[in-house]
N, C-alpha and C positions, 0 to 999 in steps of 0.2 A: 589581510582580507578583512575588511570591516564588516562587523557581524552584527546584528541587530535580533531582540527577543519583544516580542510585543503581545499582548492580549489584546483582539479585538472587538468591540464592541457590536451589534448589530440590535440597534432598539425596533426597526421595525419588523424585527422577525423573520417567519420563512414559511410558504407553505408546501408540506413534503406531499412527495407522490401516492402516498397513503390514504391525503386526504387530511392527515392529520398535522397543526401548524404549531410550532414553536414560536410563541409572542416576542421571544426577544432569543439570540444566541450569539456567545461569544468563539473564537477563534485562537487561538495559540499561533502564532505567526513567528517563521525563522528567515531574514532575510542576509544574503549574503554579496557584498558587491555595491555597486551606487544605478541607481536608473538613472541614466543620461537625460539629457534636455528633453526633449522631445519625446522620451520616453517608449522609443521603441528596440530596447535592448532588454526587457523583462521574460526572464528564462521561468514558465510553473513545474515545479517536480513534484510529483504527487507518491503519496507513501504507498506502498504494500502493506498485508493485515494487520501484523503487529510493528510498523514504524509510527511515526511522529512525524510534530514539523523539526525536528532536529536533524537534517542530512548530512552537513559538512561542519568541518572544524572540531574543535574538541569542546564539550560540554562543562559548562561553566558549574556546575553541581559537582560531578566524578572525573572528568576527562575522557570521556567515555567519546570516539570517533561516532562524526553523524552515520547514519546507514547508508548513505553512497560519499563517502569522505575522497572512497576515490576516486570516483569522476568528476566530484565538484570540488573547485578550488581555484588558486591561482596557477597559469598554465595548465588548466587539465582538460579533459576532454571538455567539461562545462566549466569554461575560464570565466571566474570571476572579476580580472583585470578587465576584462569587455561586457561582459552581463551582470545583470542586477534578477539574482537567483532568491526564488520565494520557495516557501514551503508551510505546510499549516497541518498541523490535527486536524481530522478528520472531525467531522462532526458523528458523536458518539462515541469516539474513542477516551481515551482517560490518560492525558498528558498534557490537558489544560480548555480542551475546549469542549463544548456544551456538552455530556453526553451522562450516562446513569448516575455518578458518581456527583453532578451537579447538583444545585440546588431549585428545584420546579417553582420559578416565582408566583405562580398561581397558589402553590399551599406551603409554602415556605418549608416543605421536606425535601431531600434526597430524592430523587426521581426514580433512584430504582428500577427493578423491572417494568416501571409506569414509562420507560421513554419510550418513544414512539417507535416503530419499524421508521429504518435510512436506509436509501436504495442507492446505489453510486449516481446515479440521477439527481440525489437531492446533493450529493458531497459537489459534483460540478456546477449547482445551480449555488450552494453557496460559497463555492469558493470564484463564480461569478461574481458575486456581489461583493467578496474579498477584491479582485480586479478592481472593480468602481471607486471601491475604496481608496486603492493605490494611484487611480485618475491612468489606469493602464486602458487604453482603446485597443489595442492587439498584443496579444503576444509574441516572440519571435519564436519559441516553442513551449510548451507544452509536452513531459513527458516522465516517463514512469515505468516501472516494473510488477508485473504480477497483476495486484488490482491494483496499483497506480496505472498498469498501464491497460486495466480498464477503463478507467477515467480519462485518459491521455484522448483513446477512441471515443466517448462518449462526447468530451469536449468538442471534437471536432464535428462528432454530427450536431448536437445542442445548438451549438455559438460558431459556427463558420464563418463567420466574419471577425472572430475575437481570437483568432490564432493564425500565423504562417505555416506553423508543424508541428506535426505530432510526432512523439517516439513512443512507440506500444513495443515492448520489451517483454518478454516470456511471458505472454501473456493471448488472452484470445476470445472470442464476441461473444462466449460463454461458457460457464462452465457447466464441464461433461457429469455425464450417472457416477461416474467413478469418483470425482471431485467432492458432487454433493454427499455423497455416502460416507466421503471420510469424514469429511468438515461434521455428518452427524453423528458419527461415532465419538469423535471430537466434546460436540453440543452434548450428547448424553450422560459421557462420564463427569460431565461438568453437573446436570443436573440430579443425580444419582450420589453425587456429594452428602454428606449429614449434613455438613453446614452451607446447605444450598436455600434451605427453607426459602423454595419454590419463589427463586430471585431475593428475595428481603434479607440477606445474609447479614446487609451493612447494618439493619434496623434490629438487628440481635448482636450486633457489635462483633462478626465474627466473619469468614470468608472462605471459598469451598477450594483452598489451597491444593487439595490431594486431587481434587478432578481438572482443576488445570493445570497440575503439573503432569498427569498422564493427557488432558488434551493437547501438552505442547511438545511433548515425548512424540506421540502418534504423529500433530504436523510437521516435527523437524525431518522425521522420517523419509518425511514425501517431498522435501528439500532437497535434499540428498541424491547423490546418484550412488548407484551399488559399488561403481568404482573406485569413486571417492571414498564411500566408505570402507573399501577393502585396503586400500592404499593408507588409509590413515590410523586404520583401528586394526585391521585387519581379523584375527581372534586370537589375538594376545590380552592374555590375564591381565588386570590391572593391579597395581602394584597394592599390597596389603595396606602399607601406612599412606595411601592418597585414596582411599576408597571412600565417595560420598557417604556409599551405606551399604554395612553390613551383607545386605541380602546379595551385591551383584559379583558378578567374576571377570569379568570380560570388561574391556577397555569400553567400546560403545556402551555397555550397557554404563557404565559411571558416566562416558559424557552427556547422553540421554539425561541422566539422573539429575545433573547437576545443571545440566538446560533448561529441562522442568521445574525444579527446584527455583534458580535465579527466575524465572517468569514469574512464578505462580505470587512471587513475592512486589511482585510491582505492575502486572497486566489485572487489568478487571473484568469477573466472567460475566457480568452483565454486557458489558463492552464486548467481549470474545462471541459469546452470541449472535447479537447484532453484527457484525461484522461481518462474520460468516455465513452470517443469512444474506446479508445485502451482496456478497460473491458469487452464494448460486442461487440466488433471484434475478443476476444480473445478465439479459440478453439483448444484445445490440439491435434486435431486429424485433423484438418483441412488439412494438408500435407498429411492423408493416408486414403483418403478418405472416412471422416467420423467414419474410425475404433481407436476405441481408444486402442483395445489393441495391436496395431499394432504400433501406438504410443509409448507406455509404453515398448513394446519389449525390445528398446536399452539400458532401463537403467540399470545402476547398482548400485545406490544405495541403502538403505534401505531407506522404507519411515516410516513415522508418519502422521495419518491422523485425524485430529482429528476436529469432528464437536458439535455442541453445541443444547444440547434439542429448546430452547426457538429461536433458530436463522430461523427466515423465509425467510431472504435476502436468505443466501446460508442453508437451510435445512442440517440436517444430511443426508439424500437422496442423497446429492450432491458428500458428499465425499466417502460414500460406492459405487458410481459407479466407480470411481476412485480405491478402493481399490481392487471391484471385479475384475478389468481388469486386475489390477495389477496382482490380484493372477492365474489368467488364463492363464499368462507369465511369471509363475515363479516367481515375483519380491516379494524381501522380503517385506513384508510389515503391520503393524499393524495399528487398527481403533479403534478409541476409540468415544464415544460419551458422552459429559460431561453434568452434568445439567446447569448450565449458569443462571445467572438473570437478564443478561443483553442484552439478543438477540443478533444478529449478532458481537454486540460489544464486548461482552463477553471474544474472546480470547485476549484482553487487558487487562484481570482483574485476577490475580494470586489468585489460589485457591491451596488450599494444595493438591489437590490430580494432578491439573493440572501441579503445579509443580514440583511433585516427579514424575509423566511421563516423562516431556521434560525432567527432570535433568537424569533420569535414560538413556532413549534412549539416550542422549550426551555421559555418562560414559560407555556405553556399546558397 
């Protein structure tokens, strides 16, 4: 699989839905596969909260598999042997493209808690302008898990002309009370940090490690299905001589520990903020007031919807509204609902029946 790492340039900037415009921003781009002649074999996967453009293959740094390694690849459900697969940081995230942890070429600082509010609105409009770049006129899908596959949806209302299909994957036109509420208990313990100094952590040379390792504790949680977690962890002690720390007993509580722990050492809570604001700010209908099928009108792709029995973050619930709407305006569209064992997490874990859906809706 021939694999390509790029940083993109973008000198004429971006204006976000905020109001507020970044003069110039770059992109982190992971491309996998060749774009044909003609160039309409270009698959977009777009990340969930804390992914990257790194989705498939093993990472030339650690070896560390991308976040959907197994659907993308050769022969897999996103066959690389036939598709020319893109993928990119997010804008404001911190794995190489524009976001807090950059450098603000207006004052030659760190931009810190100065970056601007990103709504998944601005991440589809620039990773628009990523398209142009690539000389791509349509995509043949477009698709994604969680908020990737908020973006998946977004794209297709945005640029209806600039995609065949979407895949919206555990995911749904917004997020619920219950979503937002975690993602702020999340945001708090982050800011409730000592060394949060009220976003400027970097500018005192230090970083609020203990509140993002408890806000990555709190979201793995809600990853999770009880199942899963009982099957895996169950409430078996964890073993004395592998115990991350002192203080825990129990198996989940060390794997928590040590999940929190590996984030809090390479995510950044300026990034983590942002993010999770741009999740539950993000409503598909918000432009038509409140109506979603009114939303869903412009598109014209075909979608795939697909939600996960065991997923509580985003319910199957989430995406049959999305489907319903769809079908009340015509839009082609199919729902599927998978058993999953791994909650929310689930559409990261390649199952044979998962895969011969996406592989099929691709060939079809």
């Amino acid at each position: 699989m021939k694999v390509k790492t790029e940083l993109v340039t973008f000198k004429e900037g971006i204006e976000l839905t905020s109001g507020s415009k970044l003069s110039m921003f770059e992109l982190m781009v992971e491309t996998y596969g060749e774009l044909n002649q003609d160039k309409s074999n270009g698959i977009l996967v777009c990340h969930a909260f804390s992914g990257n453009h790194h989705a498939a293959g093993e990472s030339k740094d650690d070896g560390t598999p991308g976040w959907w390694d197994q659907l993308i690849g050769p022969n897999k459900a996103i066959d690389t042997n036939k598709n020319f697969v893109v993928c990119c940081n997010n804008l404001g995230g911190c794995s190489g493209s524009t976001g807090p942890t950059s450098i603000n070429p207006s004052t030659n600082e760190i931009y810190g808690k100065e970056f601007p509010f990103i709504s998944v609105t601005d991440w589809v409009n620039s990773q628009k302008k990523l398209t142009d770049y690539l000389g791509i006129d349509k995509w043949q899908l477009v698709a994604g898990g969680s908020l990737g596959g908020m973006q998946a949806l977004q794209w297709a209302i945005s640029f209806p002309d600039s995609l065949k299909k979407s895949g919206i994957f555990a995911a749904a036109a917004k997020s619920s009370t219950q979503n937002i509420a975690m993602n702020e208990v999340a945001r708090e313990s982050i800011r409730n940090d000592s060394n949060f100094y009220d976003g400027d952590y970097l500018k005192n040379d230090t970083k609020p490690k203990s509140g993002l390792k408890t806000a990555r504790m709190l979201a793995h949680v809600t990853y999770l299905s009880e199942k899963h977690m009982d099957l895996k962890f169950g409430r078996k002690f964890q073993d004395i001589n592998s115990k991350v720390t002192g203080g825990v007993d129990f198996e989940i509580e060390n794997y928590l520990q040590y999940k929190g722990k590996k984030f809090s050492n390479s995510f950044d809570a300026n990034s983590y903020i942002l993010m999770t604001k741009a999740m539950d700010s993000y409503d598909a209908a918000s432009l038509f007031d409140g109506n979603l099928e009114e939303a869903l009108s412009c598109i014209k792709a075909k979608l795939l919807i697909i939600g996960f029995e065991t997923d509580w973050l985003y319910p199957p619930a989430r995406g049959r509204e999305i489907q319903l709407a769809a079908m009340n305006v015509n839009i082609p569209c199919s729902y599927i609902t998978l058993n999953g064992e791994q909650g929310h997490d689930s559409f990261l874990f390649a199952s044979e029946r998962y895969n011969n859906i996406v592989k099929k809706f691709i060939d079809t």
